[in-house]
C-alpha positions as CSV (number, residue, x, y, z in Angstrom):
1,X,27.3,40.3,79.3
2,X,23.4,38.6,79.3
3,X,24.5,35.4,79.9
4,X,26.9,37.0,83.2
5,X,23.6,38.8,84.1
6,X,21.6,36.2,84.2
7,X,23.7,33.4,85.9
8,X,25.3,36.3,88.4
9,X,22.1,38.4,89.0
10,X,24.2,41.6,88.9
11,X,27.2,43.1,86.7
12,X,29.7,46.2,88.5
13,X,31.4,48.5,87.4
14,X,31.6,46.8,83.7
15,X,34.0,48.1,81.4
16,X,32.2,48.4,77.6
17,X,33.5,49.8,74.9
18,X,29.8,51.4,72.8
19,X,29.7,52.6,69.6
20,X,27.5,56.2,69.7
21,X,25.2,57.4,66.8
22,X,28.1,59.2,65.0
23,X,30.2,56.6,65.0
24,X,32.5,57.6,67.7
25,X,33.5,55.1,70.3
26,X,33.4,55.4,73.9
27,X,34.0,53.6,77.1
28,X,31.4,53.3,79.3
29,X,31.0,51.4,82.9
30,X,27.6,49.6,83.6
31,X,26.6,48.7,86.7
32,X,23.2,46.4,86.9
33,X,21.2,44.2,88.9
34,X,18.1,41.3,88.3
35,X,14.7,42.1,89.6
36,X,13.0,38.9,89.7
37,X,9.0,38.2,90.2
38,X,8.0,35.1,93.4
39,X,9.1,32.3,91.4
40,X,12.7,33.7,91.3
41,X,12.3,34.3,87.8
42,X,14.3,37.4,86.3
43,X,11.3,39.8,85.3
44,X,13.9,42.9,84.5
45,X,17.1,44.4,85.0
46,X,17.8,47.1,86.7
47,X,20.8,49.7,86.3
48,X,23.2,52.6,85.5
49,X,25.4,53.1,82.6
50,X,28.1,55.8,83.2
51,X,30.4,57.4,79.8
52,X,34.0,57.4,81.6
53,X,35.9,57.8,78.6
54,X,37.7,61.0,80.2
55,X,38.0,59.5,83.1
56,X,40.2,56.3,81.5
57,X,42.0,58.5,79.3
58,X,43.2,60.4,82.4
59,X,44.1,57.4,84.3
60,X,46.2,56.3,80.7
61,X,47.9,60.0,81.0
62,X,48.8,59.2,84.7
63,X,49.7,55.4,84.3
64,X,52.3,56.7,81.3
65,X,53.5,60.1,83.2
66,X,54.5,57.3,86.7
67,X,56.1,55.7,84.2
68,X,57.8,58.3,82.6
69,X,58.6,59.2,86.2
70,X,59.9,56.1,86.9
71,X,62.1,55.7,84.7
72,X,63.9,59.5,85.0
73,X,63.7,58.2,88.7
74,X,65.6,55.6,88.1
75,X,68.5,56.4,85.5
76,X,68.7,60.3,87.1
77,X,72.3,60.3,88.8
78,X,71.4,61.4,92.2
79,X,68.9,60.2,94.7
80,X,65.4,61.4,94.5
81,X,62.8,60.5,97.7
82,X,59.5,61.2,99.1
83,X,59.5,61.0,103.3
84,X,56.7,60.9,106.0
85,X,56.7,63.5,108.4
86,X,57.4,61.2,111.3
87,X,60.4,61.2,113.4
88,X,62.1,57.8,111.8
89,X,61.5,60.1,108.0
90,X,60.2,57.0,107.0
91,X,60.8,56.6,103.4
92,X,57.3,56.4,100.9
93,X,59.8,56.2,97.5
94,X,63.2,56.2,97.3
95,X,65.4,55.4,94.2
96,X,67.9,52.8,93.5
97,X,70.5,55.1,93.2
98,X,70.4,56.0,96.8
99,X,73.3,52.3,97.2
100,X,75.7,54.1,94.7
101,X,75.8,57.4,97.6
102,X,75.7,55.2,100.6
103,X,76.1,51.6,99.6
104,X,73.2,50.6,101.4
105,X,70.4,49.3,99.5
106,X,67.0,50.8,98.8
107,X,64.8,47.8,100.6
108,X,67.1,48.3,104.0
109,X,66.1,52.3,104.0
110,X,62.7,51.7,103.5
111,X,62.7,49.1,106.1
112,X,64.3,51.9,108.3
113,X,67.2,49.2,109.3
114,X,69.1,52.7,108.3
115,X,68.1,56.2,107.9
116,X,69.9,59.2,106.1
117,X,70.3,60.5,109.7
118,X,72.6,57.9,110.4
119,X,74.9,59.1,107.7
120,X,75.0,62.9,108.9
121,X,78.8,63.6,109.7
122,X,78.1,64.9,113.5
123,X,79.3,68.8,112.8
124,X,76.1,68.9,110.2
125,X,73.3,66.9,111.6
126,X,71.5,69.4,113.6
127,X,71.8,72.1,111.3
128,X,69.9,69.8,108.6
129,X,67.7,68.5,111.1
130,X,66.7,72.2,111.6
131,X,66.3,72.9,107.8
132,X,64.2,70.2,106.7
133,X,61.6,70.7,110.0
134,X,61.2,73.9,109.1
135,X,60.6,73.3,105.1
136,X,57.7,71.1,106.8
137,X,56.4,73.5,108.6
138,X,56.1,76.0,106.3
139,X,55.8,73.5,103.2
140,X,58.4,75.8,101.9
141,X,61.9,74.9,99.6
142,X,65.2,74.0,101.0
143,X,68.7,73.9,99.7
144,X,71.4,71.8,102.0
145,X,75.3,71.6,101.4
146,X,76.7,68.5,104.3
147,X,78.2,66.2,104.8
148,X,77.5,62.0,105.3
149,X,79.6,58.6,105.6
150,X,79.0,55.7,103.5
151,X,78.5,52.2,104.4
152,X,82.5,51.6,104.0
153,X,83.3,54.9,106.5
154,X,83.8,57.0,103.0
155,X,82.9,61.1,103.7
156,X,80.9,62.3,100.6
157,X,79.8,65.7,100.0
158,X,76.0,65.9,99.5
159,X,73.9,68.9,98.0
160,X,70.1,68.1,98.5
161,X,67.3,70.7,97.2
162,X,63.9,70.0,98.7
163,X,60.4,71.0,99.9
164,X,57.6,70.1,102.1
165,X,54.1,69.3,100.5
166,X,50.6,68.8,101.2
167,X,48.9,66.2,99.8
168,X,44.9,65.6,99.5
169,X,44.7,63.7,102.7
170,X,46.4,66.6,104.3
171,X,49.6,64.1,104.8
172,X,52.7,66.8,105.1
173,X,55.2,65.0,103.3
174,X,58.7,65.7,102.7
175,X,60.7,65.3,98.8
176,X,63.3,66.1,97.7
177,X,66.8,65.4,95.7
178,X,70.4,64.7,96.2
179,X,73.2,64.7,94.5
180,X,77.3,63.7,95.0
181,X,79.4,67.0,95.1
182,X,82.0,65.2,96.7
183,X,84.9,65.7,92.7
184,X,83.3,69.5,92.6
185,X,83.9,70.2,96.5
186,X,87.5,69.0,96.0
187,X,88.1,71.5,93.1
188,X,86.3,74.3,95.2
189,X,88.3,73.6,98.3
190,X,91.5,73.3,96.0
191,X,90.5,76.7,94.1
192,X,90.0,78.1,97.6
193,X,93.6,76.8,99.3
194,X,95.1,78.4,96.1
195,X,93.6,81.6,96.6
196,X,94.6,82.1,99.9
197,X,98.1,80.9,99.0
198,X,97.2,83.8,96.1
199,X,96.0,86.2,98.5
200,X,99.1,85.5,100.7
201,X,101.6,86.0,98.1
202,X,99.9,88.6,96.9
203,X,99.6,90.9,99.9
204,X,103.5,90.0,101.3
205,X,105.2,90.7,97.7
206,X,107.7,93.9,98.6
207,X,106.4,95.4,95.3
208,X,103.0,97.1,94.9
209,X,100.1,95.5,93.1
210,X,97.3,97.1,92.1
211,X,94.6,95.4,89.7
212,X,92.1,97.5,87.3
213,X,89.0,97.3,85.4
214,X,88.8,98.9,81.9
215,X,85.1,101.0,81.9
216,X,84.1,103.4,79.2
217,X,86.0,101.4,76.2
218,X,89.4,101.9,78.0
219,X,88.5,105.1,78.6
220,X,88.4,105.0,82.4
221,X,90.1,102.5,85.0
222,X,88.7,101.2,88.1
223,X,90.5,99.7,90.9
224,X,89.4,96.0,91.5
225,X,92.2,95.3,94.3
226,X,95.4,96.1,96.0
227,X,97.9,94.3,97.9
228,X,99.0,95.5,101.2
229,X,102.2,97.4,99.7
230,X,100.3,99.4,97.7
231,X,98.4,100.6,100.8
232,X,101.5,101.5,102.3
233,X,103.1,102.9,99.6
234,X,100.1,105.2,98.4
235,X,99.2,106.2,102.2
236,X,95.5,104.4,101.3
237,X,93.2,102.1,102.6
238,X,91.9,99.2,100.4
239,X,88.3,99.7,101.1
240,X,88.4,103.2,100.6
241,X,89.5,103.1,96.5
242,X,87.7,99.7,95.3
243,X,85.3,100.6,92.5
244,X,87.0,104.2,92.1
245,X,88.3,105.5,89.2
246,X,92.3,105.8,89.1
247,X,91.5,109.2,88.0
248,X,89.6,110.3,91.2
249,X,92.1,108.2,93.3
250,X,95.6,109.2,91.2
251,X,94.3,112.9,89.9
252,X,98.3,113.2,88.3
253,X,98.3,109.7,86.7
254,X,97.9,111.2,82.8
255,X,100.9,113.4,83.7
256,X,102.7,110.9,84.6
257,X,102.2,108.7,81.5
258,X,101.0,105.8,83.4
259,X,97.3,106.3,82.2
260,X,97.9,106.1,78.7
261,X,100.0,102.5,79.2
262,X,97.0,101.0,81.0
263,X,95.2,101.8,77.8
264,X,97.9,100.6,75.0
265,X,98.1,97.6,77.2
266,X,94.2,97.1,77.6
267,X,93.8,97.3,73.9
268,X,97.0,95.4,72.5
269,X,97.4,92.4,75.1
270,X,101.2,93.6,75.6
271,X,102.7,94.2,78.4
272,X,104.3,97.6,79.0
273,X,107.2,98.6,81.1
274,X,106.8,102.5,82.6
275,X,110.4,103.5,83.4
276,X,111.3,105.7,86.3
277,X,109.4,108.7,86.9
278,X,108.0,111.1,89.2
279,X,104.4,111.0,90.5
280,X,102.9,114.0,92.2
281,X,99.6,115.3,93.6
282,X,98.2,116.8,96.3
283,X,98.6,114.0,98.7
284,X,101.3,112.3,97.6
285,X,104.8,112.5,95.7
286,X,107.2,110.0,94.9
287,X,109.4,108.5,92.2
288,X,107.8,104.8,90.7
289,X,108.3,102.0,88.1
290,X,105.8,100.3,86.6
291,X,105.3,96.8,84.8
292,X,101.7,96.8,83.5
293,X,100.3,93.3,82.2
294,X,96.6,92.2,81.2
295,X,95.1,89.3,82.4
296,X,93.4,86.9,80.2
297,X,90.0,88.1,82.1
298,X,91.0,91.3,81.0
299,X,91.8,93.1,84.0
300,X,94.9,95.3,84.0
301,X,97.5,94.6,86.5
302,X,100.6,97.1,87.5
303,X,103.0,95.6,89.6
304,X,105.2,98.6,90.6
305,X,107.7,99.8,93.3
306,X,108.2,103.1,95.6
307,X,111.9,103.8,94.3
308,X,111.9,107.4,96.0
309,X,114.4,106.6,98.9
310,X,116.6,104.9,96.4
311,X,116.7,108.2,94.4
312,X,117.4,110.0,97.2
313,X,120.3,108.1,97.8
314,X,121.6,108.4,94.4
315,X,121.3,112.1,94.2
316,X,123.1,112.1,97.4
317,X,125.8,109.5,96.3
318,X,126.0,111.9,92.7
319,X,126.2,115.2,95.2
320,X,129.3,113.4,96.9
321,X,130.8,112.2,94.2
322,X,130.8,115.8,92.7
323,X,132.1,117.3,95.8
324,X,134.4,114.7,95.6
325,X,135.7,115.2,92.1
326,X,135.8,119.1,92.5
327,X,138.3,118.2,95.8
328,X,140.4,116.0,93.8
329,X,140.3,118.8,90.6
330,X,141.5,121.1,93.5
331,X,144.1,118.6,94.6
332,X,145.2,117.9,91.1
333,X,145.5,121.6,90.5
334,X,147.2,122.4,93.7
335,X,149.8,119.5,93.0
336,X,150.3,120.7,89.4
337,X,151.1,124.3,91.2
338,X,153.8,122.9,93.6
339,X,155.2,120.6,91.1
340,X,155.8,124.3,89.0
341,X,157.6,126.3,92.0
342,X,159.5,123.1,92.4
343,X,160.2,123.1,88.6
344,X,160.5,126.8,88.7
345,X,162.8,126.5,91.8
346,X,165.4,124.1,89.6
347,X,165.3,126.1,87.3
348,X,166.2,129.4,88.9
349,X,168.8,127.2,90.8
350,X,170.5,126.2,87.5
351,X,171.4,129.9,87.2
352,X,174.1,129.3,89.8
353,X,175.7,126.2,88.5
354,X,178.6,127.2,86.3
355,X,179.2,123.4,85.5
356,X,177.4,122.2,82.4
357,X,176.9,118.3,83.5
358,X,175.5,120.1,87.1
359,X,172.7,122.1,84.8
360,X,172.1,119.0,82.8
361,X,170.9,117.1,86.1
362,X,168.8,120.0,86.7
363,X,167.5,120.3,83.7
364,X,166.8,116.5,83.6
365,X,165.2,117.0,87.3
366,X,163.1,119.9,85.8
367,X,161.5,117.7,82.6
368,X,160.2,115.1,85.6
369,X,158.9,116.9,87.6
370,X,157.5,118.9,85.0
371,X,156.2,115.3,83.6
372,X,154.3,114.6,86.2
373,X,152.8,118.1,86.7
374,X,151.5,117.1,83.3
375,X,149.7,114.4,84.8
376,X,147.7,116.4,87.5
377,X,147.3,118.9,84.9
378,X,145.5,116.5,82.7
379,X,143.4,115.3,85.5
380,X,142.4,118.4,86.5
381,X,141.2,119.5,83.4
382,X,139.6,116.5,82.8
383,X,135.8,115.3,82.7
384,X,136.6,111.5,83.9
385,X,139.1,111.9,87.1
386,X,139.4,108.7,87.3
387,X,141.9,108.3,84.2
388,X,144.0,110.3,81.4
389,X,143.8,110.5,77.3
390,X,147.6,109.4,77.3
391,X,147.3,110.7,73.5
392,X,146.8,114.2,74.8
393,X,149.3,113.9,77.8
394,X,152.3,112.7,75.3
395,X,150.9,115.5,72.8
396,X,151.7,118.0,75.5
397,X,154.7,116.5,77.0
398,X,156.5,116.2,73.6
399,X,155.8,120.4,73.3
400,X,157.2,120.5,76.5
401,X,160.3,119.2,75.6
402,X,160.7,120.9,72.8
403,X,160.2,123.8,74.5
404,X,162.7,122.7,77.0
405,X,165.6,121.6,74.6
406,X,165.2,124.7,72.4
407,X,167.1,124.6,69.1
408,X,168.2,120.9,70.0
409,X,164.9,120.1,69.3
410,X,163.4,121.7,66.6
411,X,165.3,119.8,63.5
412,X,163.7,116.5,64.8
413,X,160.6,115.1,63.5
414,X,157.8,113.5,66.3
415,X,155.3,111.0,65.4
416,X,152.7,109.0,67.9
417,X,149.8,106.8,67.2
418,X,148.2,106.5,70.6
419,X,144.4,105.9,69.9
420,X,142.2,105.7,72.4
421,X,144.3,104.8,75.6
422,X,142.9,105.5,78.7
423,X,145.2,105.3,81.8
424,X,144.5,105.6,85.4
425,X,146.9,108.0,87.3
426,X,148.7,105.0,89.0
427,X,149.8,103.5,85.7
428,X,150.3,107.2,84.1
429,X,152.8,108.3,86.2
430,X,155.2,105.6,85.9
431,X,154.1,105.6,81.7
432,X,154.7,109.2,82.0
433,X,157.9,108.8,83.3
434,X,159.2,106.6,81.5
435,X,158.8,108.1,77.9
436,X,160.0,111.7,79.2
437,X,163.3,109.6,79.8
438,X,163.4,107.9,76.4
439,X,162.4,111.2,74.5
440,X,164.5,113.3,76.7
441,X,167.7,110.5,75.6
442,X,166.7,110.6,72.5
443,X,166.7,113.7,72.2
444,X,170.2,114.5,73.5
445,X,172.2,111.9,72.4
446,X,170.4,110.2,69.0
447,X,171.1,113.1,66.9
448,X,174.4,114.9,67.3
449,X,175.6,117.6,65.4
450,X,171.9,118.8,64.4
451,X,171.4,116.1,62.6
452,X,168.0,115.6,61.4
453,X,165.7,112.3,62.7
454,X,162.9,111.0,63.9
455,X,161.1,109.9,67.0
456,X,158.5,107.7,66.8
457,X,156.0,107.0,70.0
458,X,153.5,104.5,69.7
459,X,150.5,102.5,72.2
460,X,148.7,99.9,71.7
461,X,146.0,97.5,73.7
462,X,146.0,93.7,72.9
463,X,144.5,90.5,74.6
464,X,144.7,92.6,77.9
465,X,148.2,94.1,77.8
466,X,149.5,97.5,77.2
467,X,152.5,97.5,74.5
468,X,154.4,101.0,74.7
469,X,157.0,101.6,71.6
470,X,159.9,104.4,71.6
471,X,161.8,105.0,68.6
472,X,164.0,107.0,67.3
473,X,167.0,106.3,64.2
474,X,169.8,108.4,65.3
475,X,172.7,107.0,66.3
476,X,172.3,104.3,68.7
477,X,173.0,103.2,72.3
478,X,176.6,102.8,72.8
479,X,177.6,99.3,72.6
480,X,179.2,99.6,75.9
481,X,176.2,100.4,77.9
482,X,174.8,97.8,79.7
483,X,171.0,98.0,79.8
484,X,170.4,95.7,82.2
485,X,173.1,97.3,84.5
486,X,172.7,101.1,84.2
487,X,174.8,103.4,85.6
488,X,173.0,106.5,84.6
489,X,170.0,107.4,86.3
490,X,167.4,107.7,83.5
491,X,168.5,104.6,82.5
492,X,167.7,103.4,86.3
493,X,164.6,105.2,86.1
494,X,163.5,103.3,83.0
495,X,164.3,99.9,84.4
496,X,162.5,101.0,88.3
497,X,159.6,102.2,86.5
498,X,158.9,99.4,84.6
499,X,159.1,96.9,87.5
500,X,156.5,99.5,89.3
501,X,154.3,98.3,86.2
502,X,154.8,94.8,86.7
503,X,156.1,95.2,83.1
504,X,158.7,94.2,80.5
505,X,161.0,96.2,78.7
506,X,162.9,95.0,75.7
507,X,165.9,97.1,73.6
508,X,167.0,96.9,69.9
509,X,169.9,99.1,69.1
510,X,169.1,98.6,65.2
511,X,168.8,101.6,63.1
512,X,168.6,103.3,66.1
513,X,166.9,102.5,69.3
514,X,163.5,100.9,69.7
515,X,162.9,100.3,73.1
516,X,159.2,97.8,73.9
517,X,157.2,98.2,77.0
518,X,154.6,95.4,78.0
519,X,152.6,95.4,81.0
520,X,148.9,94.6,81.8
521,X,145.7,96.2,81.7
522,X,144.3,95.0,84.9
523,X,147.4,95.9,87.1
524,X,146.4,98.5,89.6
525,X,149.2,99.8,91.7
C-alpha cells in the first residue's frame, strides 16, 4: 500500500482488511493522498479511513439473495417480469421461461421486436390494458384470467397476478407473474359443459328431485336444490325453500315416514325406497314414491314422483270394476232364476206326459238346464267372477242328481279328485255339460237292478292341458253303440261339447266305462 502511495500520490476507496485491539477483524476503505514540500518531495499523507464492514456484509447478503433470486427466477415454471411504465412496457427483467408460453425468446422481448400486447387474443386486450394502468396508478395488486397466441398461432390460457411499485428514483414500475392455465381451463370448461348437461337433465327429468343437507347430526334436513318438477309438483318456487329446513317447508314429512328414511339413509350409506303413500298439509295433498340415495359428498338426494292422478284412476278403474262385478253377480243371479222357472216349467210339464220315455227327455232336459243354473250359481256366489272352483260345481251337481234320480241313486257310491281347477265360464259350461251327461248315463244305465257301483270323476292339469276322467264299473256301453256315430242325444251332446272345447274324447268299455277328456288351458271360447 506505501509503495502504491508513493509512486501513485493517492490511494481510493482501498479495500483493507485490519485487525482491531481485540482481535476482531474488520474491513475498512482508505482513501489518501501525498502532500509534498517545493521540491516535490512527499513530506506527508493525507487521509480518511472508513470501518465498512456492515456495509460489505450487506452488499454479500444482497449479491447471495439476486442470486437466490435468480435462480427461483429461472427454474420457477411460469414467467416472472419487471416493466417500465412506458407505453411499449418495456421489459427491465424478464425470465427465460417466458419462450416455453410464447415461443419467442427472452433477448427479442426485451428488444421490444415483440411485446405481450401482441399476444392479447382481441376479446381480452383492452380489458387488461385497463387493469394493469390502473395497478400503476394506484401501485396497487392485480389478478388477470386472458387469453394470448403463441409464436405458432397456439391459444393459451394465461393467469398473471401483479402490482405496480415505486422504486427510490420514484420510477413506477410494473411486476408481476404468469403462469399457463391453459390443462386446468380445459377441465374447468369441461366440469362446466357437464354441469349444464347436469343441470339440463336434471331440471327436464319427469320425476322430482330434490337434494338435502344433513344439519344438527341428521337431525334436521335442509334443501340444497330442486329440479323444475319438484317446483311443479310441490306448487314452490326454488328460491323460496333453499337453505330451509324440510320441516318448515314439508310440516307432515315425519307423518309420512319420509323424514326418518333421509336419516337411516344419511347414517347407513343405503339407499332406501319409500313406497306409496299419502302426503298431506296445509297447502298441499298428494299420493308420492320416493327413492332416497346419498351422495358421496353426503348430501341426500330423493328422486320421487306425484302418483296422485294415477291413484285416482285406479280407485276409479277398482269403483268400475266393482260396479261391474255386482252387475254381472246380478246377471248371474237373474240367469240362475230363469234357468229355475225354466227347470221348474219342465218339470210341472212332465206331470202331463203319461209316456215314460216323454218324462225321461224331460227329466234329462230338466238336469241341463239345471247344470248350467249351477254354473251362474257358482259365479254369483263367488269372490273371483271371472272363473269357478269346478271341485265345488261337480260337488253340487252330483247332489243334484241324486236328488234328481231319487232311490236310483242312492245305492251308488261317488268319488272326485278335482284339486284346485279353476275354469272360466266359457270352458265351464261345456265341462259342466258334459259330465251331467256322463253321470246322468251312468247313472241310469251302469247299474240296473239296484245294483250297487261306483262312479268315479276326476281333473287334472298337465303341461298346459286339462285331462277330465268319468268312470263308472257297471255294466258297460253296449257293444252296438257307435260312439263316434250317436244316435241318442246325450251322446251327441258329449261329442258337440267336446269339439266346442277344441278337445278330445276317448272311450274304454272295460270294467265299465271310462270315458277321457283332453283339451287346453289357454283355449278361450
Amino acid at each position: 500500500l506505501n509503495q502504491i502511495m508513493l509512486e501513485q500520490g493517492f490511494v481510493k476507496n482501498r479495500e483493507l482488511s485490519l485487525c482491531k485491539k481485540d482481535g476482531a477483524m474488520i474491513i475498512a476503505s482508505i482513501s489518501t493522498v501525498a502532500v509534498k514540500d517545493e521540491n516535490g518531495n512527499v513530506k506527508y499523507f493525507d487521509g480518511i479511513i472508513e470501518e465498512i464492514t456492515e456495509r460489505k456484509r450487506a452488499e454479500q447478503d444482497l449479491k447471495e439473495s439476486e442470486e437466490k433470486f435468480r435462480i427461483l427466477a429461472e427454474n420457477i415454471p411460469g414467467v416472472i417480469y419487471l416493466s417500465l411504465n412506458d407505453e411499449m412496457k418495456t421489459l427491465v427483467y424478464l425470465n427465460d421461461e417466458v419462450k416455453k408460453l410464447t415461443g419467442y425468446s427472452k433477448e427479442e422481448f426485451m428488444r421490444n421486436d415483440i411485446t405481450f400486447s401482441d399476444l392479447y387474443h382481441p376479446d381480452d386486450k383492452a380489458d387488461i390494458h385497463s387493469v394493469k394502468d390502473n395497478s400503476l396508478k394506484q401501485k396497487s395488486a392485480f389478478h388477470l384470467v386472458y387469453r394470448i397466441k403463441d409464436k405458432y398461432g397456439k391459444q393459451h390460457w394465461i393467469e398473471e397476478y401483479g402490482i405496480g411499485v415505486l422504486r427510490e428514483n420514484n420510477a413506477i414500475l410494473l411486476e408481476g407473474f404468469m403462469i399457463d392455465i391453459t390443462s386446468r381451463k380445459k377441465v374447468e370448461m369441461a366440469l362446466i359443459e357437464n354441469e349444464e348437461k347436469f343441470r339440463e337433465l336434471f331440471n327436464n327429468m319427469s320425476s322430482g328431485v330434490a337434494v338435502y343437507e344433513a344439519h344438527d347430526n341428521g337431525n334436521d334436513f335442509v334443501f340444497k336444490d330442486i329440479n323444475k318438477t319438484s317446483e311443479m309438483i310441490e306448487k314452490v318456487s326454488r328460491n323460496e325453500i333453499i337453505g330451509k329446513s324440510v320441516l318448515d317447508v314439508f310440516p307432515s314429512i315425519k307423518e309420512f315416514g319420509l323424514f326418518e328414511v333421509f336419516q337411516k339413509v344419511w347414517k347407513t350409506g343405503n339407499p332406501e325406497h319409500h313406497p306409496v303413500s299419502f302426503y298431506q298439509d296445509e297447502k298441499i295433498a298428494g299420493w308420492r314414491e320416493n327413492y332416497v340415495y346419498k351422495l358421496p359428498s353426503g348430501e341426500i338426494v330423493a328422486v320421487y314422483d306425484d302418483i296422485t292422478r294415477r291413484k285416482q284412476a285406479e280407485e276409479q278403474v277398482k269403483k268400475n270394476l266393482e260396479e261391474k262385478e255386482v252387475l254381472l253377480q246380478e246377471i248371474h243371479h237373474r240367469v240362475k232364476n230363469n234357468m229355475q222357472v225354466v227347470s221348474s216349467l219342465l218339470r210341472m210339464q212332465s206331470r202331463y206326459f203319461k209316456d215314460e220315455f216323454d218324462k225321461k227327455l224331460i227329466l234329462d232336459s230338466r238336469n241341463r238346464v239345471n247344470s248350467m243354473a249351477l254354473i251362474h250359481e257358482s259365479l254369483y256366489q263367488s269372490k273371483d267372477l271371472s272363473q269357478i272352483d269346478f271341485e265345488y260345481y261337480i260337488k253340487n251337481l252330483i247332489g243334484h242328481l241324486i236328488s234328481t234320480f231319487g232311490s236310483k241313486a242312492e245305492h251308488i257310491k261317488y268319488k272326485q279328485n278335482i284339486n284346485k281347477i279353476f275354469l272360466n265360464i266359457n270352458k265351464a259350461i261345456p265341462c259342466g255339460l258334459i259330465v251331467n251327461e256322463l253321470i246322468s248315463n251312468s247313472i241310469k244305465y251302469a247299474f240296473p237292478d239296484g245294483k250297487e257301483g261306483e262312479i268315479s270323476i276326476n281333473m287334472e292339469l298337465k303341461d298346459n292341458e286339462y285331462t277330465l276322467f268319468v268312470f263308472d264299473n257297471g255294466v258297460g256301453l253296449p257293444e252296438e253303440v257307435d260312439f263316434l256315430k250317436p244316435e241318442s242325444l246325450g251322446l251327441q251332446l258329449i261329442s258337440a261339447l267336446t269339439k266346442q272345447l277344441h278337445g278330445t274324447v276317448d272311450l274304454e268299455r272295460k270294467n265299465g266305462t271310462y270315458y277321457t277328456i283332453r283339451f287346453k288351458k289357454e283355449f278361450t271360447g
